[in-house]
N, C-alpha and C positions, 0 to 999 in steps of 0.2 A: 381424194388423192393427196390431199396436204397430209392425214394424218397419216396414211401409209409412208407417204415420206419422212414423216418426224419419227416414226416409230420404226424404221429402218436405220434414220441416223443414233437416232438411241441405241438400239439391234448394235451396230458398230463401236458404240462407244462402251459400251457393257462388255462387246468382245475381247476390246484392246485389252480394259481395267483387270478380266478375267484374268485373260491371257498372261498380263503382268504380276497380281496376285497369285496365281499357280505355280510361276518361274520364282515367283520368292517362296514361295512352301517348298519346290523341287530342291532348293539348296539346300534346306534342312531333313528332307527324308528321298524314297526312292521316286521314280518316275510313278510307281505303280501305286504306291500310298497319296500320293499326289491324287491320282486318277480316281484311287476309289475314294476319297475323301471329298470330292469337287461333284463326281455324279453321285455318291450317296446324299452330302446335301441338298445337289439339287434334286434330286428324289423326294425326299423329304418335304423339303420347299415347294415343287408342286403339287405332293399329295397334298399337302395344308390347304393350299391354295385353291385348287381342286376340289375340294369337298367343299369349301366355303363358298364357292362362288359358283359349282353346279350341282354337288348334292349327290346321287345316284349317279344322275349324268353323266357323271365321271368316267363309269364303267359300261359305258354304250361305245360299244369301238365298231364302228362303219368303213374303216378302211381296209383294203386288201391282207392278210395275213403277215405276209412277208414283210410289212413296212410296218409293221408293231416291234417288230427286231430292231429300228433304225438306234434307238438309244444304242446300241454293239456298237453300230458305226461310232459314238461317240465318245466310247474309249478310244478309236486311234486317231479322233481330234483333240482329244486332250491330251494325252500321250505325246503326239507329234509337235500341236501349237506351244504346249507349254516345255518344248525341250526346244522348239526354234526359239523363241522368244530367251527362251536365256542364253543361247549361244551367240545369236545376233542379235540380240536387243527389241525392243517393242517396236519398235517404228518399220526397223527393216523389215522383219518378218512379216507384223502385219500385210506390209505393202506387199509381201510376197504370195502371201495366204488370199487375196485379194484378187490380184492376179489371176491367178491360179483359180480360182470364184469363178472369175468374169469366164474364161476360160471354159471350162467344163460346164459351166452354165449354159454357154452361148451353145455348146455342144448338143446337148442334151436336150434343151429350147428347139436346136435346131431337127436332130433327129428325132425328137416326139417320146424319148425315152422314158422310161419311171410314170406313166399316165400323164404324160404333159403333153398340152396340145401344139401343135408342131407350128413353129415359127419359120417363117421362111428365111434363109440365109442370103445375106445382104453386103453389099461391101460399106457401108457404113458400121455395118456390125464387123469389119474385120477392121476396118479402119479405126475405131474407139477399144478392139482387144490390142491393134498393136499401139495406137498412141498412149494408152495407160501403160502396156511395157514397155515401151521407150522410157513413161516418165520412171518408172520403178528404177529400169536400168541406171538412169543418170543418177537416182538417188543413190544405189547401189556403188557408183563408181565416186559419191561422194570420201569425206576423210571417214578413213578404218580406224576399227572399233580399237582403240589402246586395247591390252592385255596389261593387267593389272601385274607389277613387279612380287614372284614370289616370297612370301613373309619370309628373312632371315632371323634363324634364331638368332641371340644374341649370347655369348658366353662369357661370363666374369664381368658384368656389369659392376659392381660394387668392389670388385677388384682395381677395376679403370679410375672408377668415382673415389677411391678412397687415396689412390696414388697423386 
């Protein structure tokens, strides 16, 4: 139990670091060069990784059909996280993407969806989705984001400096 836990808080903090990493490549190219740039390396990165540590095993896929597509799903998490994250900044987002987690998780927990075995729905579990959006909210309505003051050109600088 402890290492599922450490290795879920790691899981988070890798998220964030991405997440903020990506929003600074999105300033320099498109949304979509961003995306294929972050899943082809991580492509890359697990094929390495992959063959290093199972070998053939690699290519033994046991799971339902449909769910070897979920990497698709993952252009419109990169797409979407790394264009929240720079609009509203790391922290907001994240807590929103989180949220939004708990949310559809507890959903899907609850109704037994995607091959998961079905949890029963609890008012404790509705009491902990809304007391994490309560807490989002309050951060939410903390002080707003500055807008950085548009770069003005400057004209006849050395005109001014030389008078």
């Amino acid at each position: 139990m402890a290492i599922g836990i450490l290795l879920a808080l790691l899981g988070g903090a890798f998220v964030c670091l991405q997440n903020t990493f990506n929003a600074n490549v999105k300033k320099r190219v498109s949304v979509w060069a961003t995306t294929a740039l972050v899943l082809f390396l991580g492509f890359l990165a697990s094929f390495i990784a992959g063959l290093a540590f199972e070998g053939s095993g690699l290519f033994d896929f046991q799971a339902q059909p449909w769910f070897w597509f979920s990497g698709i799903l993952g252009v419109g998490v990169v797409a979407c996280v790394t264009q929240g994250v720079q609009i509203l900044g790391p922290s907001r987002a994240i807590s929103l993407i989180m949220v939004s987690q708990i949310f559809f998780g507890l959903m899907w927990d609850t109704l037994g969806w995607f091959g998961l075995e079905k949890v029963p729905f609890t008012w404790q579990s509705l009491l902990g989705v809304l007391l994490i959006s309560s807490g989002v909210l309050l951060f939410q309505l903390g002080p707003k984001l500055e807008q950085p003051e548009p770069k003005r050109k400057v004209v006849g600088v050395r005109n001014a400096l030389k008078g």
